[in-house]
N, C-alpha and C positions, 0 to 999 in steps of 0.2 A: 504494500500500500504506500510506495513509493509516490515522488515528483507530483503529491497535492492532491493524488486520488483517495485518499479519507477524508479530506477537509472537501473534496467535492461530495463524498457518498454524504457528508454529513449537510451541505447545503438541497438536495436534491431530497434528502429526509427531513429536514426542517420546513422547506417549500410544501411539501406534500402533508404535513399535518397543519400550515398555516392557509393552505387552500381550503381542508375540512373546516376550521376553525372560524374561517371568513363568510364561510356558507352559512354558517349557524347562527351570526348575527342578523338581527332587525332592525338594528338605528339605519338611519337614511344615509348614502353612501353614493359616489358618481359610479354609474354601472354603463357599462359599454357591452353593446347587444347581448345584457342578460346574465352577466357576470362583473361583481367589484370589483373596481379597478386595482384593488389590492389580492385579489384571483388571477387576474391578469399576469401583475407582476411575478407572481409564485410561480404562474405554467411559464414564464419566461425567463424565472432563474432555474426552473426544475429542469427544464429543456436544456438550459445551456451547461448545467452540471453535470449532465448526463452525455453530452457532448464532451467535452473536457474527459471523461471519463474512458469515452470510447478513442477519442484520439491520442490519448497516452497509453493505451493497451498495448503497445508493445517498448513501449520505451524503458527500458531494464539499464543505462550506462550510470555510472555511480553521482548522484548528486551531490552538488558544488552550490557553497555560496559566494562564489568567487576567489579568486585567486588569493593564497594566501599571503599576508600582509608580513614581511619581517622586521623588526622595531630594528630602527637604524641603532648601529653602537653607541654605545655611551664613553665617552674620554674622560 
């Protein structure tokens, strides 16, 4: 669960109980053909977590936070 595929599994599970969650409200809310606009945004981060997901399915080379820094000598 390398290169940020758990931190997606885990936005992709957060969107998908904040979709349920936004259904089951009644206060008045802007809704676009039939869904809050906060439904919206969930299928549109769920989708792209899920995307994220499937385009680093093969990426296994060892992660880097950049090259490593070596603290200049001290005199």
């Amino acid at each position: 669960m390398r290169h940020g595929r758990l931190f997606a599994l885990h936005v992709a599970g957060y969107t998908a109980g904040r979709f349920w969650i936004e259904g089951l409200r009644v206060d008045p809310a802007n809704e676009i053909p039939g869904l809050r606009l906060n439904q919206w945004t969930s299928v549109a981060l769920f989708l792209g977590a899920l995307a994220y997901v499937y385009l680093v399915r093969n990426k296994t080379s060892e992660e880097s936070l950049g090259e490593e820094r070596v603290p200049a000598e001290v005199k």
